[in-house]
N, C-alpha and C positions, 0 to 999 in steps of 0.2 A: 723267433725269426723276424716277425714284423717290428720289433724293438732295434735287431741291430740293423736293420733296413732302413728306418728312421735315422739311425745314431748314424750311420752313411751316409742318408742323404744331407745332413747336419753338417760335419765334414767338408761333403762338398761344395755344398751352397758356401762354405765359411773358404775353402781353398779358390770357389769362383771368384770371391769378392776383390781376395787381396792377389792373386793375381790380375784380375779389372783396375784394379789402383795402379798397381808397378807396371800394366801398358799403358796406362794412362799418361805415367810422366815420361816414357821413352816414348811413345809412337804417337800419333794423331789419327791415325787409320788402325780400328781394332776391331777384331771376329770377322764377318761374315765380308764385311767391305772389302776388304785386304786382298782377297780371293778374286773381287771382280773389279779394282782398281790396277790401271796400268802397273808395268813393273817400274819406268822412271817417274810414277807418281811421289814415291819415298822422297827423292833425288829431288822433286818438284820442291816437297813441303821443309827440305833441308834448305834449300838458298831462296825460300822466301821469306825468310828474314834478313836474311842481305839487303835481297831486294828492297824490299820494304824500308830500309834507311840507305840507300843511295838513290832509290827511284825521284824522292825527291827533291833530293840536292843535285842529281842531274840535269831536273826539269828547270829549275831555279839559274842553273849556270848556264843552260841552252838560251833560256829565255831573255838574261842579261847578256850572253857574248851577242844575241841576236838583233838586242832592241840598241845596244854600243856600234855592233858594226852600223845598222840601218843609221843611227843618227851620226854616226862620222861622215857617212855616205851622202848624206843628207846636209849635213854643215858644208861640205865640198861643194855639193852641186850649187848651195845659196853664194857660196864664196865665187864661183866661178860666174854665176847669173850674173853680181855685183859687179865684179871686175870686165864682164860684157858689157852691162849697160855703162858702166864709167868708161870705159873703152872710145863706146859708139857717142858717148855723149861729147866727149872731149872732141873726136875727130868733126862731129858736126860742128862742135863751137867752132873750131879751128879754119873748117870750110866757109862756114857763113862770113865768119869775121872777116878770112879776107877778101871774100866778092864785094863785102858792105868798104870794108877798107878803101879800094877802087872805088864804089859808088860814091863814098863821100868827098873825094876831090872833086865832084861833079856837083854838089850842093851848090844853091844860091847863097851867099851870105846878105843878111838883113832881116828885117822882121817880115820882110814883102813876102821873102818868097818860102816861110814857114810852112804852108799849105802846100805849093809844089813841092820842099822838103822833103815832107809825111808822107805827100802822095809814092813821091821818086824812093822812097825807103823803104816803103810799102810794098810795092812794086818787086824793086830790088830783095828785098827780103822772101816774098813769096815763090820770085824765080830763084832765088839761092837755096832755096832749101824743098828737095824733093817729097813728093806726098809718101814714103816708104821711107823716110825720117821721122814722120809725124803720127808713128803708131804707137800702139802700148802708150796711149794717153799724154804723148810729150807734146811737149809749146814754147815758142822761140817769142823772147820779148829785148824789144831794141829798146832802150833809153838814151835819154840826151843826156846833156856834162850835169845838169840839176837834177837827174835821177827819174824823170818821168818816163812813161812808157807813151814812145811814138809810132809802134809797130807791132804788130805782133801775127804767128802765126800758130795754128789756123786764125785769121783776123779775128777778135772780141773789141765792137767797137764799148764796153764797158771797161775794158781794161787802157782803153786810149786817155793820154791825161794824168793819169791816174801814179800816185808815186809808188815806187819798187817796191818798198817796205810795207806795203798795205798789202802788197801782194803775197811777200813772203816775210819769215823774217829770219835776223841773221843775214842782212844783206852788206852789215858794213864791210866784212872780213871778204866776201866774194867781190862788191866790187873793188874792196881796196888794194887787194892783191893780185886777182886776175886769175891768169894761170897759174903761178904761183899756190893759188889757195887749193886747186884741184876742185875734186866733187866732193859734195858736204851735204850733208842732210840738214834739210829745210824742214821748216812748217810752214805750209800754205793758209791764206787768212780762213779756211775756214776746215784746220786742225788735220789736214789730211798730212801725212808725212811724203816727203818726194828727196829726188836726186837733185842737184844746183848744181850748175856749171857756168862758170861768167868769163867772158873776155873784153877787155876793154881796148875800145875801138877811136879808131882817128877822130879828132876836132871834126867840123860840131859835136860830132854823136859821143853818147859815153860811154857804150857797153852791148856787149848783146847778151843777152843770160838764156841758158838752158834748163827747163822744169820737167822729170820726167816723175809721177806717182811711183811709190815703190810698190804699191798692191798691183801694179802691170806688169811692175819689173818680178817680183815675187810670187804672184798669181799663179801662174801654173806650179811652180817649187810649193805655195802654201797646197795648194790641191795634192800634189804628189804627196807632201807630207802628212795631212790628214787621209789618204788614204793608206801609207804604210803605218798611221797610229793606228787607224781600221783593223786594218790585217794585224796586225802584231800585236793586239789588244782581242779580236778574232781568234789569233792561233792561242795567245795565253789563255784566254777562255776555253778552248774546244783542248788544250794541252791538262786543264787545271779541270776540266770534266773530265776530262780522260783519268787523270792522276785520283780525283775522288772517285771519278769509278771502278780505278783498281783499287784502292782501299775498301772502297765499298763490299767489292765483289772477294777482297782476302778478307774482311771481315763478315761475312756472309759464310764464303769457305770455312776459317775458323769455326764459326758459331753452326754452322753444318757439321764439321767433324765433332765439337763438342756435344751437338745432339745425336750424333751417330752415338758417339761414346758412350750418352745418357742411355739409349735406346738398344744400347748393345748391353749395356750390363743392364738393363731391367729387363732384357730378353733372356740372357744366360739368366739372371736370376730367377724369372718367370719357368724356366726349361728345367731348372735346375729342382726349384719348390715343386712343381710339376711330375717331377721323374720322367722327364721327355728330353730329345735331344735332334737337334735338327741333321741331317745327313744328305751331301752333293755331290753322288756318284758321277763321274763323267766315267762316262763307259767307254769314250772314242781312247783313252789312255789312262783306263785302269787306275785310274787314284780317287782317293775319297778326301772330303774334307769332313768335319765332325766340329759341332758346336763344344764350346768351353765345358758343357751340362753332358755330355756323350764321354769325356774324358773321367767326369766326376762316376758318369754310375760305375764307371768299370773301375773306378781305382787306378786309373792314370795322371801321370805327369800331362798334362794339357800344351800341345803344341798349334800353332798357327797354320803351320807348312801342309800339302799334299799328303794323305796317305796311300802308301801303295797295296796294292790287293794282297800280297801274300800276306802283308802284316796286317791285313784286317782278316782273311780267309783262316788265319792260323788260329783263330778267338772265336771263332763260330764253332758250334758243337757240330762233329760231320755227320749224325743222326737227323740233325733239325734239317740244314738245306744247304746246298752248293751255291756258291758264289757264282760261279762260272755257267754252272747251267741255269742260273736264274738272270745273269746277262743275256744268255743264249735265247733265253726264252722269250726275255724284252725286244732284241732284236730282230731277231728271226721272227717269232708269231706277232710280231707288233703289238704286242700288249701296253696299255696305253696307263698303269696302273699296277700296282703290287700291293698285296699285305699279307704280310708271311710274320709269323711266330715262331721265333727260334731264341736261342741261347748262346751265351758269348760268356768269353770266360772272364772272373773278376782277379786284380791282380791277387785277393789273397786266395785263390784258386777254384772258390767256391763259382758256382755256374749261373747267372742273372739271366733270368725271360724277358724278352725284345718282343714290342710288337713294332713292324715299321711298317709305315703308311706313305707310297712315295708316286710322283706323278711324273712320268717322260715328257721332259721339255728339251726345247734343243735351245741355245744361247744364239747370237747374233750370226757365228761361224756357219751353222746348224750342225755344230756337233750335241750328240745325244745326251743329256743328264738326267741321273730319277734324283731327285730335290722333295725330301717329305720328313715325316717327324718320327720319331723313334720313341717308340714308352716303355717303361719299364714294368712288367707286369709279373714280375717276382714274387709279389703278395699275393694279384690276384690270383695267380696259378693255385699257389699254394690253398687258397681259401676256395677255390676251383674243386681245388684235390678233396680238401674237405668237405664240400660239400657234395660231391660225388659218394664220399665215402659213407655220411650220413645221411646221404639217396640210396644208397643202398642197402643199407642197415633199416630203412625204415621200409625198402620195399620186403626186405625179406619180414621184418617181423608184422606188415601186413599180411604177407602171403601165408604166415606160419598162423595166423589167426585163426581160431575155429569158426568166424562170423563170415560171412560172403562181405566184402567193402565196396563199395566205387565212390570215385569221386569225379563229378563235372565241375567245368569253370563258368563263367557268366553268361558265356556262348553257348552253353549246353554241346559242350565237345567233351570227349573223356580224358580224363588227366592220369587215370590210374586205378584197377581194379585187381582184383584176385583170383585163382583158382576156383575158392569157393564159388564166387560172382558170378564165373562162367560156367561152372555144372550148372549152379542153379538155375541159369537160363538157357543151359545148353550152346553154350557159346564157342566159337573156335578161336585162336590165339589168332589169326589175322584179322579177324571180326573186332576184337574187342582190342584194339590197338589205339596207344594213345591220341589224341588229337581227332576221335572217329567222331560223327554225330550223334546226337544223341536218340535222334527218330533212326537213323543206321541202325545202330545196336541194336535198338527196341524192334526194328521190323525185321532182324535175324534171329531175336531172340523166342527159344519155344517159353512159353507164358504158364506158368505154373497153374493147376486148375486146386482151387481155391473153394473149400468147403462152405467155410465160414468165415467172416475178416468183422473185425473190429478196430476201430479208429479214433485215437485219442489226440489233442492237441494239448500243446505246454503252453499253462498260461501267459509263461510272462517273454516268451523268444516268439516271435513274427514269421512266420513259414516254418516251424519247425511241427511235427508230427511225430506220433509214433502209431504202431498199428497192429497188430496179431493176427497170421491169418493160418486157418488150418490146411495143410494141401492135404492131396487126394491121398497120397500112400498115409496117411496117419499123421505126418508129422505139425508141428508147430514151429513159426518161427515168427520172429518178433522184428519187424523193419522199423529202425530210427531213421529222421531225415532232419537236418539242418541246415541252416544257410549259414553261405563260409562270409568273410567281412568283402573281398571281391566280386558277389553278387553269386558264385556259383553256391550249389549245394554238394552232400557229402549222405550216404547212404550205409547204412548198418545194419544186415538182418542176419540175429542170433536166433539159432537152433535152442527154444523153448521146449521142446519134447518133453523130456524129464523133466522139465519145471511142471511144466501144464502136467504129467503124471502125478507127480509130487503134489501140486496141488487139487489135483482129483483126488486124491489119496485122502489128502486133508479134510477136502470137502465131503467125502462120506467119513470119517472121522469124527467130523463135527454133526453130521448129522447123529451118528450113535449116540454119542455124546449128550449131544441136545435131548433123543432118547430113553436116554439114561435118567439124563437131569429132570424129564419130566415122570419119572417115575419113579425118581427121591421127591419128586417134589408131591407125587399122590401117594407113598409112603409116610411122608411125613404131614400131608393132611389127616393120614388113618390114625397115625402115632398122634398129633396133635388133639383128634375126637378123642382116644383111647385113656391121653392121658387128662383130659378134662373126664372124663368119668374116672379113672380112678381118682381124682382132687374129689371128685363127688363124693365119692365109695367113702373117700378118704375120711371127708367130713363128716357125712352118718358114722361113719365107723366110731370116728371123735363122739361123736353125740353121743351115742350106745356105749359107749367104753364109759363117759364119766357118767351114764345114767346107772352103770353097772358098777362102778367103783361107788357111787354115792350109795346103792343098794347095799353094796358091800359092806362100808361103812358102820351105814345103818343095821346091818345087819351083827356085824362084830359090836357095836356100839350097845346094842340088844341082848347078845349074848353075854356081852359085858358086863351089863346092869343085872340080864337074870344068874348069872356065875357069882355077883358078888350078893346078890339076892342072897343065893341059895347058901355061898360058904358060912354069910353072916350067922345065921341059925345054927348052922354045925356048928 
């Protein structure tokens, strides 16, 4: 079982993956995102690649229809400036020339009266021309028929005397033409550029010329214009932040969904290696959603979308727990938490243990969700089961023991004792119930009375004991004590009776014996004298025999001699 439980989850970790690939190149929002991302968020991620190549060739054409109208706009209003102050320039020439025109049929002619002249031109000149002509930097200079300047307004007695040309240049074509030449841009002698306007005026005088700076005439237009470069250099800056920080922030998004992605498939994979699965009941509308890893333990096709309660209600084994009444229960007793162990069926029919661990939150709406993890405890169960079964198997062939058992844990609490255990001590089954103390027990327990005890230790185990002790009714019983590798100890006393008989038995056995043995052994010191006097007997005997065979001898040897004595005569 825990083989093909493995070979499953293999499977499904290997079906997480490559479904994680194939959302990866249709969606940008995958698992658990998807769920609490708007619905026109999809719609969003579909036309921001549009966006993203029009946004700034839009920005680009805005920026250029913007900065073409400003500078037409802009060429106009300078064309129109120019055409004003040529305007105003010409009509001043035109005024002055002819009040001075008038004034000079009134000159003196001769050298005498050159001084009255200047003065009367002078004069004439500064009442011809109003102080509200002589702004934005402009200046009226009168010269005679040789080209000097006799006059000028605002007066500059530096410019008196003084020839045209030094003044400005480019003055042959203005005075030689007049009106005819119109207005002309000038250099002034010291490099400043201006407006020229010249009319040439009656004998004596030669001319009167009009100088107007073009930085007075263009001054306010240059200001204008450097503030709309300001701005429209301003807005392409604050347009072209703008535009990088939409890029910024669609590459921020991108590389956000692509970590979601990352963190989404190392989560199903993590759920999946795990045997856990994440689960998001919303209870306000009975649908559930279930992680990529929740599809895998059951042997499901893996969906994105809501599930709905029947088709999850219909997978729970209806022994383990209701759906419905364990909503009922969330809502109504406001239970703030669930962990329920049930069974849900797998698609190849066989029945998978669930343990789900889940926690009631509400989302922004405050509608209700339990959001917790789901484990698959399939194995454990079964290894549950088992060792249940060889819990029980080892309490009963304790209990079928002929020895009394207990054993304590490092607490000196009881973990587990016998029948025997509790005669012995006269114990009650509530008394001697697992997890009791160990001074509990001991001060309910009747104390066996104890004739005699003896007490042996094992040399080479550290608290370990063992001990014989005789109780009152006759018998014998032999208590082991060990320590377990947890710090508790474990307790063993066998009924010795028939040993210790058996061994009294022996022990006057051995005594006969012993006995015995010494009464072969004073038998055979008698036999030992007995047979050192017969070796004695023996050897007289030996002596006498051949002192009596030599007699013998002697004496046939005798006989001998007198028998041959005697025949010889016969």
């Amino acid at each position: 079982m825990a083989q093909a439980q493995a070979t499953r989850a293999r499977r499904g970790a290997a079906f997480l993956d490559s479904l994680s690939r194939k959302e990866a190149q249709s969606s940008r929002v995958a698992g658990y995102a998807r769920l609490l991302s708007h619905p026109a968020y999809e719609n969003l991620l579909t036309s921001e690649t549009v966006m993203r190549r029009f946004v700034p060739f839009l920005i680009v054409v805005f920026l250029a229809i913007v900065g073409l109208a400003r500078w037409m706009s802009l060429s106009t209003q300078a064309e129109q400036l120019q055409l004003s102050a040529e305007t105003e320039l010409n009509f001043i020439a035109e005024m002055i020339a002819d009040r001075l025109d008038i004034q000079s049929g009134k000159l003196v002619a001769g050298a005498d009266g050159q001084q009255a002249n200047r003065m009367a031109i002078q004069n004439a000149l500064s009442d011809a021309v109003p102080s509200r002509f002589l702004r934005s930097g402009r200046e009226v200079l009168v010269s005679d028929a040789e080209g000097r300047i006799v006059a000028s307004v605002p007066y500059a007695i530096a410019r008196i005397n003084q020839p045209l040309d030094r003044v400005m240049d480019n003055t042959l074509l203005l005075t030689t033409f007049g009106r005819s030449a119109e207005t002309r841009t000038v250099t002034l002698a010291d490099g400043t550029k201006a407006l020229g306007v010249h009319r040439i005026l009656k004998a004596p005088l030669g001319g009167i010329t009009l100088i107007q700076p073009r930085s007075s005439v263009f001054g306010s237009w240059q200001k204008t214009v450097a503030l709309n470069v300001a701005l429209y250099v301003g807005t392409s800056s604050i347009l072209l932040v703008i535009l990088y920080a939409y890029f910024a922030q669609a590459a921020r998004a991108e590389e956000a969904d692509a970590i979601n992605k990352v963190i989404q498939n190392r989560f199903d994979t993590a759920l999946s290696r795990g045997k856990a699965a994440l689960w998001d009941w919303d209870l306000s509308r009975g649908k559930f959603y279930w992680s990529r890893s929740m599809f895998g333990l059951l042997g499901l096709e893996p969906r994105d979308e809501m599930l709905g309660f029947s088709e999850v209600s219909k997978l729970v084994h209806p022994d383990d727990t209701d759906l419905y009444a364990l909503a009922n229960q969330v809502l109504v007793e406001k239970r703030s938490f669930i962990d329920q162990a049930f069974r849900m069926q797998h698609a190849d029919g066989n029945w998978v243990w669930l343990r789900a661990r889940a926690q009631l939150v509400e989302n922004l709406n405050g509608e209700p969700h339990l959001i917790g993890i789901t484990v698959d405890i399939t194995e454990e169960q079964a290894v549950k089961l088992q060792s249940k079964r060889h819990d029980l198997r080892l309490r009963d062939a304790i209990e079928n023991l002929s020895e009394a058992f207990v054993l304590w844990d490092s607490e000196k609490r009881l973990v587990m004792s016998n029948s025997k255990f509790q005669q012995l001590h006269g114990l009650k089954l509530e008394t001697a119930r697992p997890g009791a103390r160990y001074d509990d027990v001991m001060d309910a327990a009747r104390t066996p009375m104890v004739k005699q005890q003896m007490i042996s230790t094992a040399p080479g185990e550290e608290g370990a004991r063992s001990m014989e002790a005789q109780l009152d009714d006759g018998r014998w019983l032999q208590i082991n004590e060990r320590r377990t590798k947890d710090g508790g100890f474990v307790s063993v006393g066998t009924d010795i009776t028939t040993i210790k008989s058996h061994e009294r038995r022996l022990m006057e056995s051995e005594r006969r014996l012993m006995a015995t043995v010494e009464d072969l052994r004073s038998s055979q010191h008698k036999l030992e004298i007995q047979a050192q006097q017969l070796s004695d007997m023996a050897e007289k005997y030996a002596v006498e025999k051949n002192r009596a065979e030599a007699a013998n001898r002697i004496k046939s040897e005798f006989l001998a001699n007198i028998s041959h004595e005697l025949r010889t005569p016969l």
